[in-house]
N, C-alpha and C positions, 0 to 999 in steps of 0.2 A: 897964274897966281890965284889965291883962292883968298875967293871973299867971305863972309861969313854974317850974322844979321840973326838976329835972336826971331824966335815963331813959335807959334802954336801947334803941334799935331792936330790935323784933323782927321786922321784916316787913322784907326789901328790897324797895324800890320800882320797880318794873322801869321802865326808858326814864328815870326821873331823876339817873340817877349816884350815888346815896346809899348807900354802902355801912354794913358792921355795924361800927357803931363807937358811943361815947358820944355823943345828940345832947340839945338845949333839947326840952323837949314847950312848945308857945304854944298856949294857948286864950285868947278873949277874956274867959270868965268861969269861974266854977267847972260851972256846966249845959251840958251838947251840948241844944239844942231845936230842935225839929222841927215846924213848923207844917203844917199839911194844911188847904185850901181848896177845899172841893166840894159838888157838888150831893147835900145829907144829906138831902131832904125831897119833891121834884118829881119830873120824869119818871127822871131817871137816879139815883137812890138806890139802887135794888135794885142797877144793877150796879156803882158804886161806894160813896158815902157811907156808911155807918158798919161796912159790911164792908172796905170800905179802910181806914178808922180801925182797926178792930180788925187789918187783916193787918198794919198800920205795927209796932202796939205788939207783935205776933209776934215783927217783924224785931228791936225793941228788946229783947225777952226772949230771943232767940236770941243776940246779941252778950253777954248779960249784964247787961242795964237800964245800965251804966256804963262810960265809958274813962276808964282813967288816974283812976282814982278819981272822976270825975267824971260825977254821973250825967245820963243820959238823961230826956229828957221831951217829951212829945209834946201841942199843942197842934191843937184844930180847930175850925173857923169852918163854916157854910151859906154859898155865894154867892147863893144861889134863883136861878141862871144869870143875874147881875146881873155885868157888868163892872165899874160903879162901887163896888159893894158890895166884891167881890173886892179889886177896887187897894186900898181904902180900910183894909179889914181886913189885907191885906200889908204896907202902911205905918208899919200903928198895929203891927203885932209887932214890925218891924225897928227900930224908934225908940223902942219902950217893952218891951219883948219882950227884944230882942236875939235873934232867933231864929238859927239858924246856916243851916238848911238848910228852903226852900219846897218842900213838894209840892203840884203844884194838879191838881186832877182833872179832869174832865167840865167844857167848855164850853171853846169856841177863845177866844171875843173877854176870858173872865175869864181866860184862860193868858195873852195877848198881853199884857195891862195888866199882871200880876201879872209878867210876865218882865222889861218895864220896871225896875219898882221894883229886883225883884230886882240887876240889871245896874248899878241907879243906887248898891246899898246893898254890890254887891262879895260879891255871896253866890247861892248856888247856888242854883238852882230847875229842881227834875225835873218836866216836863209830862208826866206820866204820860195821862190821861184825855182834852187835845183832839188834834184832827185836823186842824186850818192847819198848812197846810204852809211859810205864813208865817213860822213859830217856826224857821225852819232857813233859809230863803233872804231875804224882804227886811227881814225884822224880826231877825234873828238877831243874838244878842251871844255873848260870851265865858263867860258865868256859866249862860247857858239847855243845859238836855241833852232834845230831843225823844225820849223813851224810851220812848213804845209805839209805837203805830202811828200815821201818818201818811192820811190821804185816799188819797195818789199811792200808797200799799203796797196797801192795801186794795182799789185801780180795779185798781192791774198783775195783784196777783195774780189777783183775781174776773177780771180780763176775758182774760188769759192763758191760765189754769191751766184754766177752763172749756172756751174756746174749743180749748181744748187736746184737752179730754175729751171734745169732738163738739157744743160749744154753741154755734154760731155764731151764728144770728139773734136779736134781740133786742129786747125793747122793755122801755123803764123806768116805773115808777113813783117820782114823786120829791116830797119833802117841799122844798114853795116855801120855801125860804130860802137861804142862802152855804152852808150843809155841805151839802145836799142836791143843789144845782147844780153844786158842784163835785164831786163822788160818782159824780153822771150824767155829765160832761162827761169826767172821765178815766178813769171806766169804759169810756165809749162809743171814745175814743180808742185804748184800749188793746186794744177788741175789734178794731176795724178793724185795727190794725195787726198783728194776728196771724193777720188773714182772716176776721173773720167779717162780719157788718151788723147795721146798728140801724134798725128800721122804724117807729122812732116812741118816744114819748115823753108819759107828760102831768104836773102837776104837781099837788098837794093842799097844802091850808092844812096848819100844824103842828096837833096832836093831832084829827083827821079822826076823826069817829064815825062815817062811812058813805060806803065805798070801791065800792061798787056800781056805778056810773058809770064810775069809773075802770078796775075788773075789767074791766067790757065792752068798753072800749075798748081793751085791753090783746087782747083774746082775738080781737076783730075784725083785729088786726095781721097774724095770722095765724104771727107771730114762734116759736120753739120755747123761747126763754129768758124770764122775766118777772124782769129785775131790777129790785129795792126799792130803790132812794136814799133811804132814810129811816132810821128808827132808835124800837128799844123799844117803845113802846104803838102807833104806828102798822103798821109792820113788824108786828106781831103781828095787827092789827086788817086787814091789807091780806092774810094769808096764811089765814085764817082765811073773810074774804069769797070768795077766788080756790077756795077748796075749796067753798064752798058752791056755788058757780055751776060745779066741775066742771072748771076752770081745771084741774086737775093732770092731768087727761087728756089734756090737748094738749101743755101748756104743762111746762116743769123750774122749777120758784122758785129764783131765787137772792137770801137777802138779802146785802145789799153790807155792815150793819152788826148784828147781830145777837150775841145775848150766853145762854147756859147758864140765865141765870133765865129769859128771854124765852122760851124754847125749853121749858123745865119748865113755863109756865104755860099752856102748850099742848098738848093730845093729841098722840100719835106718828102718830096718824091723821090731824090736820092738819100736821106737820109733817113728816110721810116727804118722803123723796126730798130736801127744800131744802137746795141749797150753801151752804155756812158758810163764809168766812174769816175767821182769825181768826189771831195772835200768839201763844195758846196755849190750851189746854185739859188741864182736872186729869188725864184718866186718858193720858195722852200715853206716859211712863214710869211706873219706880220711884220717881223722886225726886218726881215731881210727885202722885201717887196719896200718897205717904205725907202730903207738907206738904198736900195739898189733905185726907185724913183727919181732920188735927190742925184745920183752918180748919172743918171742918165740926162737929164736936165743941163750935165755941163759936158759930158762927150758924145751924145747922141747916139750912144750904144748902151746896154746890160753890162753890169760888169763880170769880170771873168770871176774864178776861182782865184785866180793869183792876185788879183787886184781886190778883192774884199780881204786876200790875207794881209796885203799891205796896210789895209786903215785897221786892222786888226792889229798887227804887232805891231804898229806904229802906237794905235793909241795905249795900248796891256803899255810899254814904254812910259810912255808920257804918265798914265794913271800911277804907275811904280814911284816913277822919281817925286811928281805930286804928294805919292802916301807918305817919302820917306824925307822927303826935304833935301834929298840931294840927290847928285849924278853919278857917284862914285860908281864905277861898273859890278866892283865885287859884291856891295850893297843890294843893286839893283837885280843881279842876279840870284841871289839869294831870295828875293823878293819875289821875283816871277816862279822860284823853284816850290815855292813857300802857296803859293796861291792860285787858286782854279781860275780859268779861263771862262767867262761867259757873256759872250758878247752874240754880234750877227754872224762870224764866223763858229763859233763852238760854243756845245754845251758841256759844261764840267770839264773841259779840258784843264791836261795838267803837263806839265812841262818833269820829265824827268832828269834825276842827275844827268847823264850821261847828252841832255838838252834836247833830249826827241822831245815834240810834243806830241801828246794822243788823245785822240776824239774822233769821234765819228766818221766814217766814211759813208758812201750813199752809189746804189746800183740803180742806175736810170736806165730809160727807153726811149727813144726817139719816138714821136709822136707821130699819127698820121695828120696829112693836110688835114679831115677831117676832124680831128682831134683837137687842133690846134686853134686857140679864140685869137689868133692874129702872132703879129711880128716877134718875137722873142718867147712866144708861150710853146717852147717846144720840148721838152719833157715832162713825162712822166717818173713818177716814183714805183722801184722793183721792189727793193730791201735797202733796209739800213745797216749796213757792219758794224757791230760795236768796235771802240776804238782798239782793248787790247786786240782785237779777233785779226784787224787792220795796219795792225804794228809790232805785235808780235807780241810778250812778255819778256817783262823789265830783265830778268832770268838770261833771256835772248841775245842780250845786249854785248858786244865785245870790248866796251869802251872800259879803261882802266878806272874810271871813276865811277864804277857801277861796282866796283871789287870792295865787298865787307859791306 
């Protein structure tokens, strides 16, 4: 049931013509809620699950727990990386919930289901945490905002920005599954196309205890790059082997997906030298050392990439419905489509039709012990990608709402 309460605009809504004048504030209930869906328990928790929960309720105590007198609440679910779980649990908030606004984390094929729903129920849903690039070309609706990183950002930058810095030859290791093949294949792509080669390839089951076999045939390539198509306990367990066998003498590690805890639960001795791309990192600036301070304060870690994008599109949300006086989803998306992005995640970001968002990407280096002034201080900066360089142009796009 919708309430309704005469207000003031206080924010002009740039690109919608709404000027300052007396407008309706429309919410559908008296709560703004906020649901959040991710992996809280499995491989990917450390770098998202309940430190994403905790940066959401940040974003909510930052805007003031309430709009419009109406307060704020935040709701969260485990998928155990189950797409059926995920839809199920999406369903059950929008129909008994009323949630206004989906965030879903870590895992493509639970974003792809969950953006469904979303799209079916007219309400927004930020995929902060997968990497299907599906979510923005043949799957892509009007209610979905792809808002961190993408597979195709992650291959352009690594296989550009390196190739850039003298990496040319290359061989992968990659985690047999859809992210993993697709990580290899547009990485591989993107090295060729900017002059380098790829000398080979091999692939490992997901959660791999013993990359031994794989090292060796990685080192026999004779390749000078060893890029990872995988991700978190393998990627750790694959750079960790390649050092014991000596692999960093010949060979530069680049992992393709790689995260600040992953990287913490490793010596700086095994992980000197390894290229990092990544959408952000805390000690970047001012802004992001301060909010990444306050994060640490209440989980006793840095936060990841993934979890500064959740207080990110958690708050870009909250700031929206705020400008606009209401929750309506189609409203709201029009609003974020309408208006740049500039907070401690992105500069000038802009959210396109087709609901990629694009900004920045960033080519780091793992730091030596030397280098390093203590606990968390472990990269450095290689290059910065510009966003379209990192996502492609809007041109690029398959999504039907990118047509005319």
């Amino acid at each position: 049931m919708k309430h309704t309460m005469k207000t003031t605009c206080a924010t002009v809504a740039i690109g919608l013509g709404i000027i300052s004048s007396p407008a309706i504030a429309q919410y559908t209930d008296d709560v703004i809620r906020i649901g959040f869906i991710t992996d809280m328990s499995g491989l990917y928790a450390d770098v998202d699950g309940p430190g994403g929960a905790e940066a959401i309720r940040m974003a909510i105590e930052d805007i003031g727990g309430e709009i419009e007198g109406r307060k704020i609440e935040l709701v969260v679910a485990d998928h155990q990386n189950k797409a059926d779980l995920a839809s199920a649990k999406a369903r059950e908030w929008f129909d008994q919930l009323g949630i206004d606004l989906l965030i879903g984390g870590t895992n493509s094929s639970a974003a792809l289901a969950m953006a469904g729903i979303a799209a079916e129920k007219k309400k927004v849903f930020m995929s902060v945490g997968a990497g299907s690039t599906r979510l923005t070309n043949e799957e892509c609706n009007p209610y979905t905002v792809h808002y961190l990183y993408n597979t195709a950002s992650m291959a352009r930058s690594s296989g550009k920005a390196i190739v850039d810095a003298g990496g040319k030859d290359w061989y992968f290791i990659t985690a047999d599954y859809t992210f993993g093949h697709t990580l290899e294949e547009e990485t591989a792509k993107y090295v060729v196309q900017n002059g380098g080669t790829v000398k080979g390839s091999v692939r490992h089951p997901l959660n791999s205890a013993d990359f031994a076999s794989f090292i060796l045939q990685a080192q026999a390539s004779g390749a000078k790059i060893l890029g990872m198509a995988n991700g978190s306990v393998d990627t750790v367990n694959a750079i960790k082997t390649a050092r014991e066998f000596g692999v960093g003498d010949t060979m530069t590690l680049a992992a393709l997906m790689i995260e600040i805890t992953d990287i913490h639960s490793m010596s700086l001795e095994e992980a000197q030298g390894l290229y990092v791309t990544t959408g952000w990192y805390w000690d970047r600036d001012e802004e992001t050392r301060e909010w990444a301070k306050r994060f640490f304060e209440r989980r006793n870690a840095m936060p990841t990439m993934y979890q500064a994008g959740d207080y990110s599109a958690a708050s870009l949300y909250l700031q929206a419905v705020k400008a606009l006086g209401t929750d309506d989803g189609t409203k709201v998306m029009r609003y974020l489509k309408d208006n740049k992005i500039n907070d401690l995640l992105a500069k000038d970001g802009v959210i396109r039709e087709d609901g990629r968002m694009v900004y920045d990407m960033y080519l780091y280096q793992v730091k030596s012990p030397e280098e390093s002034k203590g606990p968390w201080d472990y990269l450095k900066l290689v290059s910065v990608v510009p966003g379209e360089d990192a996502y492609g142009a809007a041109s690029e796009s398959t999504c039907s709402l990118m047509k005319g």
